[in-house]
VEXTI-790450 format. One record per residue (C-alpha): residue in one letter; x negated, y negated, z. Coordinates in steps of 0.02 Angstrom, whole numbers, plus 50000, padded with zeros to 5 digits. Layout:
REM VEXTI-790450
aXYZ;...
***
This chain:
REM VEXTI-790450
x498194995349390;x498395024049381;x498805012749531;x500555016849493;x501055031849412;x502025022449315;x502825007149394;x501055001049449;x500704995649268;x501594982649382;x500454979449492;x499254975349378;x499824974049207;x500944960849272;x499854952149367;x498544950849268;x499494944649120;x500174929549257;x498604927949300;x497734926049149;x499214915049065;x499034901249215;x497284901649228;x496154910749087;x496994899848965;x496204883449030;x494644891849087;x494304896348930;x494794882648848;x493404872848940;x492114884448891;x492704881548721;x492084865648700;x490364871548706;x490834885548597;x491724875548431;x491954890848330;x493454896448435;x494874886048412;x495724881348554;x497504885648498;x496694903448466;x496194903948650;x497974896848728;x499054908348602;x498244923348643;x498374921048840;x500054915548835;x500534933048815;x500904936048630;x500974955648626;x501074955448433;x499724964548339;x499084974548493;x499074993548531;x500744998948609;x500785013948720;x502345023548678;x501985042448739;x500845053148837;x498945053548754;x497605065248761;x496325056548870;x494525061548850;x493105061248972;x492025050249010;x492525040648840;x494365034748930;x493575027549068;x492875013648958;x493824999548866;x495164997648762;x495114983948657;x496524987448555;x497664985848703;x498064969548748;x497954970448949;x496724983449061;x496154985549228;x494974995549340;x495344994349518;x494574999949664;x495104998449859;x494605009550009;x494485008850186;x493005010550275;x492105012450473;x490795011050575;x490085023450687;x490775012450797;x492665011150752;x492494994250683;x493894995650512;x493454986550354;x494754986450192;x493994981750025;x494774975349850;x493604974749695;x494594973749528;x494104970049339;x495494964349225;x495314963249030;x496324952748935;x496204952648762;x496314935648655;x496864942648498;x497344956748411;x495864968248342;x496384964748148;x496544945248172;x494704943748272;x493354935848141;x491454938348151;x490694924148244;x488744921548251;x488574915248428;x487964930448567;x489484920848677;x491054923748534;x492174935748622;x493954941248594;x493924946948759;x493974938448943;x493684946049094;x494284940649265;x493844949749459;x494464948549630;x493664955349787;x494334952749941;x493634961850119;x494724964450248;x493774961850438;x495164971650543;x493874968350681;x493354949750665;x495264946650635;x494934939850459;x495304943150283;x494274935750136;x494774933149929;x493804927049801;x494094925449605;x492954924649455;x493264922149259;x492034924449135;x492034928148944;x491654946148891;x489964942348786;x488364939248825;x488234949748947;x489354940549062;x490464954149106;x491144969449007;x491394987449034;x490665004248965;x491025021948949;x489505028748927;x488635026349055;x490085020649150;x490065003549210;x491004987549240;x490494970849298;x490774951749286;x489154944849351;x488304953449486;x490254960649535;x490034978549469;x490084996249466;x489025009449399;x488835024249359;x487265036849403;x486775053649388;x487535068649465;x489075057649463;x488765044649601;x489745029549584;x488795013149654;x489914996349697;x489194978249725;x489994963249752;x489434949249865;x490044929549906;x489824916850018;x489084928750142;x490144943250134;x489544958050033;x489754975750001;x488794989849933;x489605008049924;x489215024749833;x490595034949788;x490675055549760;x492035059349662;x493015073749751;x494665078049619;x494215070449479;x495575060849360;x497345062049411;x498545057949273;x500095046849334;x501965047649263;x501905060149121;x500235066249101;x499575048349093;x501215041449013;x501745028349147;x503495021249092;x504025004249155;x505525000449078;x506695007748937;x506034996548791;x505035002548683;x503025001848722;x503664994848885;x502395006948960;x500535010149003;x499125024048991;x498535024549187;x497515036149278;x496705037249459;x495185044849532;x496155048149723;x494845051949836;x493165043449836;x491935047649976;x491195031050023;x489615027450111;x488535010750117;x488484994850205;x489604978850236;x488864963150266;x489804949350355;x489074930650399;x487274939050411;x487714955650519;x487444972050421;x488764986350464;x488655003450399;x490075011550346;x490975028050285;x492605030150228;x493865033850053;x493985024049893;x495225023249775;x495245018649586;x496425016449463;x496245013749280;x497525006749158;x497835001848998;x499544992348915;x500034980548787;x501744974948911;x502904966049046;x504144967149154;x505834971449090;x507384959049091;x508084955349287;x506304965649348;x505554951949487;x504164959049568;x503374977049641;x502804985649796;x501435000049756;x500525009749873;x498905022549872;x499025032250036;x497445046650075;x497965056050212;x496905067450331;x497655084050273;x496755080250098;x498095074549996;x498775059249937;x500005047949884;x500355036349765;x502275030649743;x502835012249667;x504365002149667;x504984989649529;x506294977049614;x507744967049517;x508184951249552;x509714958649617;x508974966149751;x508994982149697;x507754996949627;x507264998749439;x507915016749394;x505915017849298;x505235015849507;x504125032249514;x502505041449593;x501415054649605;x500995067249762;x499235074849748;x498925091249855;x497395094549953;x497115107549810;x497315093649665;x499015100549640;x500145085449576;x501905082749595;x502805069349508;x504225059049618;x505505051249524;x506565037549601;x507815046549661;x506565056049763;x505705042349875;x506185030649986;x505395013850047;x506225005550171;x505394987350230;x505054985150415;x504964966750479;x504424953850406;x502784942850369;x502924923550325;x501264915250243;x501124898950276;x500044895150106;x500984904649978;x502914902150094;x503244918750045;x504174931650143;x503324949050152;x503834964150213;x502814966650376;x502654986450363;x503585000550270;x504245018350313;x504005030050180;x505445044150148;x505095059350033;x506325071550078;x505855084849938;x504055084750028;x504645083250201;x503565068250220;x503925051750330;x502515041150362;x502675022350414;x501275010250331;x500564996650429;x499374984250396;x497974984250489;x498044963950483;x499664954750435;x498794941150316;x498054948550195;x498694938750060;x497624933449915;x497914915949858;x496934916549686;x497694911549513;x499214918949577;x499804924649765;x500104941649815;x499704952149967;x498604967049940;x497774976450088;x497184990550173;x498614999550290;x498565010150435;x499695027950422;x500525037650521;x502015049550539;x502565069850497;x502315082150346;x503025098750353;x503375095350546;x501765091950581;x500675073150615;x499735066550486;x498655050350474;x497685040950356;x497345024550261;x497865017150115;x498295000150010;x499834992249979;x500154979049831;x501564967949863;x502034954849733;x503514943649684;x503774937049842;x503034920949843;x503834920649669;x504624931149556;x503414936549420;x504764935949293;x504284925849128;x502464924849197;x501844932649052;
***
């Protein structure tokens, strides 16, 4: 999901294909019977992962603005992704997770005209999630709809994606506007974009593995100022805080003996942030094509490859749904930076239990730079630990 200069095509690229492979395929294939003219077969082919036909990203492009931040059709996988963490006057911490996945059906040169307004090539699938660090509580919810009738979708100009009445706009002057409400949580943000696009990997090249086209187009927008509300069981909070997004685009998977990924997006109080990714093999070890991206309080970026970070696990986090095993907190190393921060999450169960499980939220930071403390927030993405994500897609 940019949520990984390059190994985060994981995080989401992965997941979504899994995602979409256990359970777009029969959604869709329900909704089919009230839509005959797509075949069935059509439907269960194209998300059980087929990548031929599609878009493959095999080198840097030259990403325009604001055209890039809409879709991609020809690719076969895309996300937008935003998290943040957010306060009351108060003290009281919220985390938030709104994300839009794309997943093509097939190919752009195999799609036929169809006359119904619902015909689409193209699902869509969301999850939000709101973290209550307060109330002790942590909330998921997933939708699936078909990218037609004005189910859900995405633009570039003016900006904006949604399934339902999940969404995100843009306005003028550049103020971003979030929604997303269920069963009596909600959430309702604006955003001022304060750097702009950050390109991840090699200017927006984000390499996951040494095939070819085993690799994704990804950029993030790293600091979001955040103000709105936060509604839970009928009480109204108003909150300020940082956002993050990430956009990304693939046709790919995860490389032979790759099993899962850890990604985090840490904003710290100096101004700058972090964004740094880790591909693990069922061995145990680290994929060499790990990476990450620094981002100076000047917008100054630095790429890290793996032989520059660290992540060590600290403890250990058992969910009793899922059975998985979690890493209960992190310490961060970047020795080139002279950076150590330790990440922990501001609740231990924050594990989303959707199509697939993973853990995903917001994290408390502390620790040094340059000799000096530094704090902040951020979300970590932990997956293949419930089970390994190899041959999901």
């Amino acid at each position: 999901m940019c949520r990984d200069s390059n190994g985060n095509f994981v995080k989401r690229f992965l997941l979504v294909a899994g995602l979409l492979g256990a359970g777009a395929a029969a959604f869709f294939a329900l909704r089919s019977q009230a839509e005959p003219s797509i075949p069935q077969t059509r439907i269960m082919s194209g998300a059980a992962g087929s990548i031929e036909g599609y878009a493959r990203v095999d080198g840097p492009q030259d990403l325009v603005f604001p055209q890039d931040a809409g879709p991609h059709n020809e690719y076969q996988t895309e996300w937008w992704y935003y998290t943040g963490n957010l306060e009351t006057a108060e003290g009281r911490h919220f985390g938030y997770q709104l994300t839009f996945f794309r997943r093509a059906l097939l190919p752009e040169d195999q799609q036929v005209a169809r006359e119904s307004d619902l015909a689409t090539e193209q699902i869509y699938f969301a999850h939000f999630a709101l973290t209550d660090v307060g109330g002790s509580q942590f909330h998921a919810f997933e939708r699936f709809s078909r990218g037609a009738g004005g189910l859900a979708g995405a633009e570039a100009e003016p900006y904006q994606v949604w399934l339902e009445n999940w969404q995100v706009t843009q306005g003028t002057d550049g103020v971003y506007s979030l929604h997303a409400a269920q069963d009596g949580k909600e959430i309702d943000l604006e955003f001022v974009d304060r750097k702009g696009p950050v390109l991840q990997g090699d200017e927006g090249y984000s390499q996951k593995g040494p095939e070819a086209g085993n690799a994704s187009t990804y950029y993030s927008l790293t600091r979001l100022e955040s103000s709105g509300s936060v509604v839970v069981d009928g009480r109204t909070y108003d909150v300020v805080g940082l956002s993050w997004m990430d956009h990304e685009f693939s046709t790919s998977a995860l490389g032979p003996g790759q099993v899962g990924w850890d990604w985090f997006s840490i904003q710290m109080d100096d101004g700058s942030e972090l964004m740094v990714f880790q591909l693990r093999r069922e061995d145990g070890s680290v994929d060499p094509y790990s990476s990450g991206t620094y981002i100076a309080a000047d917008g100054t970026t630095t790429h890290l490859k793996r032989e520059d970070f660290t992540l060590t696990p600290q403890g250990t986090w058992h969910s009793p749904r899922s059975g998985g095993d979690y890493p209960g907190g992190w310490t961060v190393s970047i020795p080139t930076l002279n950076l150590t921060i330790n990440v922990e999450p501001y609740l231990a169960d924050q594990e989303l239990n959707v199509s697939f499980s993973y853990w995903e939220g917001a994290m408390r930071i502390t620790g040094e730079k340059e000799g000096h403390p530094v704090r902040g927030s951020g979300y970590l993405e932990m997956t293949g630990y419930a089970a390994s994500m190899a041959g999901q897609f």
